[in-house]
N, C-alpha and C positions, 0 to 999 in steps of 0.2 A: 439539239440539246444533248443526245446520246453522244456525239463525237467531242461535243465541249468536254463533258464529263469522265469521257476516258483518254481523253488525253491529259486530263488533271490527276486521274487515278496512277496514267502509266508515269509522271512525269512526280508525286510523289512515290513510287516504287523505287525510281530511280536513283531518287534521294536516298531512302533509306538505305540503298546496293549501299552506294558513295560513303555514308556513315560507316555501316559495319564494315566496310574493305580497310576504310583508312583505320578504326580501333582494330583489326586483328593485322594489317599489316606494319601499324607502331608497336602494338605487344611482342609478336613475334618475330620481327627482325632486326640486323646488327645495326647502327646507323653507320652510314659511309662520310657524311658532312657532317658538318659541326650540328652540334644535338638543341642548341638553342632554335638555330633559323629551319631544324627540324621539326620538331615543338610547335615552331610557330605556323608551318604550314599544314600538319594536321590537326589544331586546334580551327587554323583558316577552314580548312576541308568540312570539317564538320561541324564547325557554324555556318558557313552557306549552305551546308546538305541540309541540317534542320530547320534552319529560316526557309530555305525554297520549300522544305516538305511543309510545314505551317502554311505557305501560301498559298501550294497547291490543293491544300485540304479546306481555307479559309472559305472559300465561296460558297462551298455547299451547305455552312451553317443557316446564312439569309434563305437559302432555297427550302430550307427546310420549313420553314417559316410563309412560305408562298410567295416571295420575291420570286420577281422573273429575273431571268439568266441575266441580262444589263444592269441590273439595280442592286444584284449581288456584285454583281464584279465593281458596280461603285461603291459599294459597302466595303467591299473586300481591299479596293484599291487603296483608302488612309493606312490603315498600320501597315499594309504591302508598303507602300510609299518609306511611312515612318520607321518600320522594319530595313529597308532599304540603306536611310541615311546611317540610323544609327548601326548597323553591322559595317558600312562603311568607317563611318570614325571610331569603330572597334579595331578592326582591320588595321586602319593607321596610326593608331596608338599602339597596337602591339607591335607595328614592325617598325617603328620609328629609332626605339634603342637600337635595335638589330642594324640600322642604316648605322645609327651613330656610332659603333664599336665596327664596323667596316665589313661586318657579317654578309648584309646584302649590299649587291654592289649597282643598282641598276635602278633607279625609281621608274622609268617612263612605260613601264605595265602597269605600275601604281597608280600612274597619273591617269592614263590611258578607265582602269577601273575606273575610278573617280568620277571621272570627268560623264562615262559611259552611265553610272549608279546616278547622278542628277539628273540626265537627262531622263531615264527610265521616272524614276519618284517624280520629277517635274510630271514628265506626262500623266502619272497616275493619278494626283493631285488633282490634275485639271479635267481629266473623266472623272472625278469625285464629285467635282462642282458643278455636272452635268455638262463641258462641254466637252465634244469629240466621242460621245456617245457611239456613233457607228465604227470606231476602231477600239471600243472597250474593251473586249473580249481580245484582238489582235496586239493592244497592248498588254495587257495581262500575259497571254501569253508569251510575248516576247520577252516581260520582266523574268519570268520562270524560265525559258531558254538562256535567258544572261546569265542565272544561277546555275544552270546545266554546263554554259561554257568558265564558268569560274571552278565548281568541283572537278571538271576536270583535267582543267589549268592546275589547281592544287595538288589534283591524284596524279598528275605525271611528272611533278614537282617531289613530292611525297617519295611516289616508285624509284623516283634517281637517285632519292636521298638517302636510301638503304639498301643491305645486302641480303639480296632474294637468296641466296644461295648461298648463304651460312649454315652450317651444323649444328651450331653452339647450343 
């Protein structure tokens, strides 16, 4: 139980890094690409930093309550889940115009997300409903590792897309 717990602790910490990097490094630096499909990926950055940290923090509300570790992370796993899709069709409603005016040129990362975000929610879904119980906790986790590989898909997205090393 102590190792569940601080790997949920270190894995909201990390979150929180991921937030504050991307607002002080949009505040403070010049943009080198176009300031739109900029915009839209530190706005991406830091709605998966906050969603993952929500989720990383969600389980220990049931435990507080005396749920054991499984029955929280089934608790925990619907708005994870439902948190999941809809930050998805967030995601791709804000960078849909950005395709459409030829900003971004490449969907199959998108697709790639996507397709990745239903399987995760599907599995979560179905540890909710009680089945696949013995991989509750390893899917949980994994959802929150997807979120770790999406921030910082964005933060090194974000880093290219401005200039570290302006004066101004």
């Amino acid at each position: 139980m102590a190792e569940y717990a601080s790997l949920l602790q270190i894995f909201a910490q990390v979150f929180i890094a991921f937030a504050g990097f991307a607002g002080v490094i949009a505040a403070f630096s010049t943009i080198r690409l176009s300031p739109e499909v900029t915009a839209f990926r530190v706005r991406s950055l830091v709605a998966v930093a906050l969603f993952s940290l929500f989720a990383a923090l969600l389980p220990f509300l049931p435990e507080e309550f005396g749920v054991s570790r499984t029955n929280a992370v089934r608790i925990a796993s619907v708005p994870a889940a439902v948190g999941i899709v809809g930050l998805s069709i967030w995601i791709w409603r804000q960078s849909m115009p950005l395709y459409k005016a030829g900003l971004l040129d490449t969907q199959v990362y998108a697709i790639f997300e996507y397709i990745f975000a239903a399987i995760l929610a599907t599995a979560m879904i179905t540890v909710s409903v009680g089945l696949l119980l013995e991989l509750a906790t390893a899917i949980y986790l994994g959802a929150l590792f997807f979120g770790l590989v999406l921030c910082c898909y964005y933060f090194v997205l974000v880093i290219l897309a401005v200039d570290l090393h302006s004066r101004s």
